[in-house]
C-alpha positions as CSV (number, residue, x, y, z in Angstrom):
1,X,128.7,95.0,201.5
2,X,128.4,94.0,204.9
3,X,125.9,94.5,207.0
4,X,127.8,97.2,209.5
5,X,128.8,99.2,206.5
6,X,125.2,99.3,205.4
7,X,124.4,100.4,209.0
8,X,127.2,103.1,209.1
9,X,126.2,104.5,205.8
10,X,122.4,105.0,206.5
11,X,123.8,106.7,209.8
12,X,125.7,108.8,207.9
13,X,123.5,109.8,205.3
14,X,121.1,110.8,208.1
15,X,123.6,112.7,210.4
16,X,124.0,114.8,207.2
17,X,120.3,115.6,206.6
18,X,120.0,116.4,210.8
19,X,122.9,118.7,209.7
20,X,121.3,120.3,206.6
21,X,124.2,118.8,204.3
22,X,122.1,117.0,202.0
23,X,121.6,117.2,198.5
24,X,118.4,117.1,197.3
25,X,118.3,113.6,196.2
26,X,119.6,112.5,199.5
27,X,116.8,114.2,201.6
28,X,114.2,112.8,199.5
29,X,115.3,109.6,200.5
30,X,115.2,110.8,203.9
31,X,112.0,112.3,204.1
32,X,110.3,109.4,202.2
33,X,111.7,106.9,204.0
34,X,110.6,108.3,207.4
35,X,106.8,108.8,205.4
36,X,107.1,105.2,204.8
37,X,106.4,104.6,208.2
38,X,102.9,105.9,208.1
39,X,99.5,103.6,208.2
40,X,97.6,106.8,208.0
41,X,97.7,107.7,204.7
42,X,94.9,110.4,204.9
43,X,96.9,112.2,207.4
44,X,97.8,115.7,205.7
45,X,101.1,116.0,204.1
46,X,101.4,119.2,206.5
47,X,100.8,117.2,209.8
48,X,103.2,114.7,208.5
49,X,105.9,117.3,207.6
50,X,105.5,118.9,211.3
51,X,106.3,115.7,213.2
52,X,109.4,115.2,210.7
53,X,110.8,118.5,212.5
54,X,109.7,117.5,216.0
55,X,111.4,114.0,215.7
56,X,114.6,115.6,214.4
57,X,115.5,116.1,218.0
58,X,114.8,112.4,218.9
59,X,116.8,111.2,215.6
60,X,119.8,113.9,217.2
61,X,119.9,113.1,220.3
62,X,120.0,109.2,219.7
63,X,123.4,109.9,217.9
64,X,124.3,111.8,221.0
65,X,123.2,108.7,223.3
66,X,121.1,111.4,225.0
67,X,117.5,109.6,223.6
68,X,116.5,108.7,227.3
69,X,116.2,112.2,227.6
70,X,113.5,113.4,225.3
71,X,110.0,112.6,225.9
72,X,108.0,112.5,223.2
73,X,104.7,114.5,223.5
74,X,101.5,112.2,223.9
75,X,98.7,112.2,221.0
76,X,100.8,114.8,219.0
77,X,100.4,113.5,216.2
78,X,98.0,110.3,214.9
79,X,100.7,108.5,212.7
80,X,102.1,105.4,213.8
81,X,105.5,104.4,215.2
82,X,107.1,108.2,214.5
83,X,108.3,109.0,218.1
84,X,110.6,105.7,216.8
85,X,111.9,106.3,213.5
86,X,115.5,106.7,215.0
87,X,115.4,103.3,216.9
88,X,114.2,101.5,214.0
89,X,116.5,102.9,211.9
90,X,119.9,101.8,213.9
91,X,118.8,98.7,214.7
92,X,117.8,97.6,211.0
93,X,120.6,95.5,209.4
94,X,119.5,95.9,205.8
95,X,119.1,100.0,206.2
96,X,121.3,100.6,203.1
97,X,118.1,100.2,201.6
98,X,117.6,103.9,201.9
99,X,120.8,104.6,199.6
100,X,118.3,102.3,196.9
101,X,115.2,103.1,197.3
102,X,114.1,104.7,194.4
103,X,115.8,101.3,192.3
104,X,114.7,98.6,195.0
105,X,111.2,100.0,196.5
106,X,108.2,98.1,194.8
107,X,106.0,100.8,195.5
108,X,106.9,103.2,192.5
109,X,107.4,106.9,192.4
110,X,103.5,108.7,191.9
111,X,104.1,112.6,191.4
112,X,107.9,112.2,193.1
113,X,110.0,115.4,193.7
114,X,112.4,116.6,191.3
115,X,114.4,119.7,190.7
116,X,113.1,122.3,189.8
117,X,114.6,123.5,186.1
118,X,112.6,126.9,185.9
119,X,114.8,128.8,188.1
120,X,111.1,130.0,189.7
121,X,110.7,127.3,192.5
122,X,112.3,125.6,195.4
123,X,111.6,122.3,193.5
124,X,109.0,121.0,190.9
125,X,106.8,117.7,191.3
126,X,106.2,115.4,188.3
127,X,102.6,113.7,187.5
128,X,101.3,111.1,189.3
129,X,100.8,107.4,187.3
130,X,99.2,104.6,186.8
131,X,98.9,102.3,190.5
132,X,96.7,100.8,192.8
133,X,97.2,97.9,195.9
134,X,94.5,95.4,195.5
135,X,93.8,93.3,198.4
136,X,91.7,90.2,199.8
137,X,89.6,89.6,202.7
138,X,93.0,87.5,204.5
139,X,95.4,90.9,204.2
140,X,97.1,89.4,201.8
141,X,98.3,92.6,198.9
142,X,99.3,92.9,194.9
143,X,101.1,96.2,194.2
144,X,99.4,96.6,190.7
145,X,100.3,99.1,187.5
146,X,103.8,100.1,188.4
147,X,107.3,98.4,186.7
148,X,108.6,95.5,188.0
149,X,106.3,95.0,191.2
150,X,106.6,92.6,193.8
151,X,103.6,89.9,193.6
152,X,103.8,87.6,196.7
153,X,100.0,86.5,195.6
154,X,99.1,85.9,192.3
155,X,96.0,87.2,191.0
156,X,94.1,84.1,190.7
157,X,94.6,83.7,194.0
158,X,92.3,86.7,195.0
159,X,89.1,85.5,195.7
160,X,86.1,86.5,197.4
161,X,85.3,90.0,198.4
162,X,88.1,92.4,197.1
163,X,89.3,96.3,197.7
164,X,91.2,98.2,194.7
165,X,92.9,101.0,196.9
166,X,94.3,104.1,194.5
167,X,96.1,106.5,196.4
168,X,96.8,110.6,195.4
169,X,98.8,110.6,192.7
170,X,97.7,107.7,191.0
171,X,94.6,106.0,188.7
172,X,93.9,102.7,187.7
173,X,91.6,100.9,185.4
174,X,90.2,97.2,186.2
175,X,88.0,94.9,184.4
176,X,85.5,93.2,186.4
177,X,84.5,89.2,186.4
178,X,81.4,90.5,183.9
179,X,83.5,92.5,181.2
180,X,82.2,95.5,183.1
181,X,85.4,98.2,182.4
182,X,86.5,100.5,185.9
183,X,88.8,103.5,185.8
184,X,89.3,104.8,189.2
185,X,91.0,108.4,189.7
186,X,93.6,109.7,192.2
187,X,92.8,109.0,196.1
188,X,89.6,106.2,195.2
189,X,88.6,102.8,196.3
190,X,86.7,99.8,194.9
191,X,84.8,97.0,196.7
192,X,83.9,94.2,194.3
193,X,83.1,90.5,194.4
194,X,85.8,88.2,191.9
195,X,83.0,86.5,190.5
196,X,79.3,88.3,190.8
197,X,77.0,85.6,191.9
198,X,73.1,86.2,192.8
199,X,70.8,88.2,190.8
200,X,72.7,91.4,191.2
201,X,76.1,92.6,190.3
202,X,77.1,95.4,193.1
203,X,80.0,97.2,193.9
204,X,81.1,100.1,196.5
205,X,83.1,103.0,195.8
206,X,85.0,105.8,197.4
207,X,86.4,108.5,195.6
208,X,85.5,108.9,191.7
209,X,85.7,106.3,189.0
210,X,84.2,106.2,185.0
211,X,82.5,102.7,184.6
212,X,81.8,100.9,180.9
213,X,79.5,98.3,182.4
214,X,79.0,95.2,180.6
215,X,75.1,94.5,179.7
216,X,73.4,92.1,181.1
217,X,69.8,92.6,181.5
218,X,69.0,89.7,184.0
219,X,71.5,91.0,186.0
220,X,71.1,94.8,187.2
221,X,74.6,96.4,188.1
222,X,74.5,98.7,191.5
223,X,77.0,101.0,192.3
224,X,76.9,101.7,196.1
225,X,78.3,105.2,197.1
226,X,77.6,106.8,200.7
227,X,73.8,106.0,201.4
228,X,73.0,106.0,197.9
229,X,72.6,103.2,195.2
230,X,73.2,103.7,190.9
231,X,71.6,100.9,189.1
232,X,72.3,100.7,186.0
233,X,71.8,97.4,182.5
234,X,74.7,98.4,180.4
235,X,76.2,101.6,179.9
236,X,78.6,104.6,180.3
237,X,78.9,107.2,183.0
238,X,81.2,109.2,185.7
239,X,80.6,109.0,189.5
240,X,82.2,111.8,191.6
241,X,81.9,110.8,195.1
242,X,84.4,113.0,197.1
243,X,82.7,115.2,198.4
244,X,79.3,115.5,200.2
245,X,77.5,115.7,197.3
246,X,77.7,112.8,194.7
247,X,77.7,114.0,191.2
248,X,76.5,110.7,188.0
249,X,77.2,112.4,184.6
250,X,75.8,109.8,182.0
251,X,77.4,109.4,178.6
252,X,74.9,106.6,177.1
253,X,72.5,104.0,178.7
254,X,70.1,105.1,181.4
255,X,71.2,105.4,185.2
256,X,68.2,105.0,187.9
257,X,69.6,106.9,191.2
258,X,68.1,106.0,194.5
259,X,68.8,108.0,197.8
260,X,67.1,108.7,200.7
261,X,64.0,107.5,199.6
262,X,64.2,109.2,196.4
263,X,64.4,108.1,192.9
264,X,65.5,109.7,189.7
265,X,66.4,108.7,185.9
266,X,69.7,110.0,183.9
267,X,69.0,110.0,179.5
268,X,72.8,110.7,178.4
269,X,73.7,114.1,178.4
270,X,72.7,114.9,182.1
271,X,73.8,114.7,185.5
272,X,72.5,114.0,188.6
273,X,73.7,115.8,192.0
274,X,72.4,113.6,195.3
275,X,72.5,115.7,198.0
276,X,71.3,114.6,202.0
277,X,67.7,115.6,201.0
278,X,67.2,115.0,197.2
279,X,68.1,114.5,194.0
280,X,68.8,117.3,191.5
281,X,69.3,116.0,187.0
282,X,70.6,118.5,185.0
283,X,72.7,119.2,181.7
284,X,76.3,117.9,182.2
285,X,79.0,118.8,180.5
286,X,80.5,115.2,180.1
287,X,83.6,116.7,178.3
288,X,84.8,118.1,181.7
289,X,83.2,115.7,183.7
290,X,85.6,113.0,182.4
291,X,88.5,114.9,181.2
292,X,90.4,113.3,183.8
293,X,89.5,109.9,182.4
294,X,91.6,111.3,178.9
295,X,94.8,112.3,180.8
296,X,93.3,116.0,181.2
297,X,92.4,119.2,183.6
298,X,89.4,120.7,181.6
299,X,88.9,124.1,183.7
300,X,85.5,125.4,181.5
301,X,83.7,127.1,184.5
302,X,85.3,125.3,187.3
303,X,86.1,127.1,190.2
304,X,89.6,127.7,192.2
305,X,88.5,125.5,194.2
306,X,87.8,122.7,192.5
307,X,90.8,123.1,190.4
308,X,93.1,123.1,193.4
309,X,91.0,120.0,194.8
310,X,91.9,118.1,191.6
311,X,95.9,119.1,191.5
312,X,96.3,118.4,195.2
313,X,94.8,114.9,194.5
314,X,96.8,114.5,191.3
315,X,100.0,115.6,192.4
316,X,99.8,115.0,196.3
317,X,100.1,118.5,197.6
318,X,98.5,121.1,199.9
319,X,97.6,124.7,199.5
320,X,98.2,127.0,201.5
321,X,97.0,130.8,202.0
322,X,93.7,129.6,199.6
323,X,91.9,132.6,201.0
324,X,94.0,135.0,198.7
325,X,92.4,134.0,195.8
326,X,88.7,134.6,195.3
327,X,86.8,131.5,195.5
328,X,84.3,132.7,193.1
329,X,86.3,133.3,190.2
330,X,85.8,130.7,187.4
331,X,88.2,129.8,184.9
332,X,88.7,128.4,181.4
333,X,91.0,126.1,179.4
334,X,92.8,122.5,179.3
335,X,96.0,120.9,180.9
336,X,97.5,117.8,180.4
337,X,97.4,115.3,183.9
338,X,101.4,114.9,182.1
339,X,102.1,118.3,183.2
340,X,104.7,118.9,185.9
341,X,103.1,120.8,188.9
342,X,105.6,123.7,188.1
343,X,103.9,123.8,184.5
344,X,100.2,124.1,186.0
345,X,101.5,126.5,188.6
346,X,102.5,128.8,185.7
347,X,99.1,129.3,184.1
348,X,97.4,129.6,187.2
349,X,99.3,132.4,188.1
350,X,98.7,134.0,185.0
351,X,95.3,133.5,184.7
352,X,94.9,134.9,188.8
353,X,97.5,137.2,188.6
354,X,99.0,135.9,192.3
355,X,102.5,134.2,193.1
356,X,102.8,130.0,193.5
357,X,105.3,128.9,195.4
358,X,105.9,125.0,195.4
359,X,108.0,124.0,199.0
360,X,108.4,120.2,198.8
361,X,105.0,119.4,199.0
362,X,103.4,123.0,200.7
363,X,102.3,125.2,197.9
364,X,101.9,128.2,199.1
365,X,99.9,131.3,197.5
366,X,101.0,134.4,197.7
């Protein structure tokens, strides 16, 4: 195919989605091409969704060779290169691509939208999977867990200081230069060394990870996460670092925690919640702790809103109308992580007697 016809193609197949004539499977191309633009991945999916509808106009008028005469508002919206979308898009010669994404893309689909076969909702999202980007101090990128990936750099190549980047919808498990054994949940990130060298093996993370770390007793390991340091010989345990306060639930070994100027020891069995001020151990329930480590949502005693925290991360979404559901509730039970959303969705509305509603990626509570 020539290059025009992939050029008049992409135009059509986005005159029909400006039109609302798309099927679902073309505006998902749309839509996640257009995302593709954005170097702000934190941005919410919400924000992201808003300046889709304000640059519908742009995209519009370009076809009508009126583009001169919008003027995109100024700071309305943090994302890169938006306000643009339509310019880049006519002038690309290779834009057929959008018509094969979903067989060409090397980044593959985590928790992608799918039809809905329920009859209950506008559409249904599937789990997220196994993926991660791991990069080197020169920019340089792998696209790691996914089928048939693009590798421009070989992994031997990776040396010195390196970040393992998970984003929502996806985990990954790495083994360190030592044998030491790393899973890292949804929406997480990893700063290691490809070859530990000194007296100490140390390591930064973001998010929440489950670490198997090789023994070596001449060599502590040290997890740093915020302002705090986990040192640890050889052993087991989870670190929950997304919000402000930083849970360590210990399955065997022993864990020294220093924060703040405090000090505290884990035995297996117990947790240890570092807050701005101190350092709390208590009994942990290590089955829920690292359910998500087993492919699993264990709910015993976890609130609404930590169960909503861990689906939005797992299957990239966002809540909406939170506020009907009383935070203080607390419920019970196990889901598989291999659930679609629309399956989850189902028991939670049972078990809080309100209405989910899943729009693209909005779920909105009624």
């Amino acid at each position: 195919m020539t290059e025009d016809n992939q050029r008049e193609q992409a135009q059509k197949l986005l005159k029909k989605y400006l039109k609302g004539e798309c099927n679902p499977d073309e505006e998902r191309m749309v839509t996640e091409w257009f995302f593709s633009f954005d170097e702000e991945p934190a941005v919410p999916i919400m924000e992201k969704e808003a300046a889709l509808e304000r640059s519908k106009n742009v995209l519009m008028h370009k076809f009508e060779g009126g583009i001169n005469q919008v003027k995109p508002k100024k700071n309305v919206f943090a994302w890169k290169r938006v306000a643009v979308a339509a310019s880049v898009l006519l002038a690309l010669t290779t834009t057929f691509l959008l018509l094969q994404q979903k067989q060409t893309s090397s980044v593959p689909q985590l928790a992608a939208i799918t039809a809905d076969t329920s009859g209950m909702f506008k559409n249904d999202i599937l789990p997220g999977g196994r993926f991660a980007k791991l990069s080197n101090e020169r920019g340089e990128t792998q696209l790691l867990g996914g089928e048939a990936l693009s590798e421009n750099v070989k992994p031997s190549e990776f040396k010195g200081n390196l970040t393992l980047e998970v984003p929502a919808a996806g985990t990954y498990s790495v083994e360190l230069s030592d044998g030491t054994t790393v899973w890292l949940n949804a929406a997480s990130k990893l700063e290691y060394p490809d070859q530990f060298a000194g007296d100490e093996r140390k390591v930064k993370l973001v998010g929440e990870a489950f670490f198997q770390v090789a023994k070596d007793a001449s060599k502590p390991f040290r997890i740093e996460v915020e302002n705090s340091v986990i040192e640890v010989l050889g052993t087991s345990f989870n670190v929950n670092a997304y919000q402000s306060e930083i849970s360590t639930s210990l399955v065997e070994g022993k864990v020294k925690i220093m924060s703040h100027g405090h000090e505290a020891y884990l035995s297996p069995g117990n947790e240890a919640i570092i807050s701005a001020d101190k350092i709390r151990v208590q009994p942990a329930d290590i089955q829920k702790n690292t359910a998500w480590q087993r492919g699993e949502f264990l709910l015993d005693g976890s609130s609404f809103e930590e169960i909503i925290s861990q689906i939005s991360r797992w299957y990239n979404v966002d809540f909406v109308n939170t506020e009907n559901i009383s935070l203080d509730n607390r419920f019970n039970g196990t889901l598989s992580r291999e659930s679609r959303l629309s399956e989850v969705l189902k028991i939670l509305s049972y078990t809080t007697n309100r209405k989910f509603e899943i729009d693209g990626r909005r779920i909105v509570i009624h």
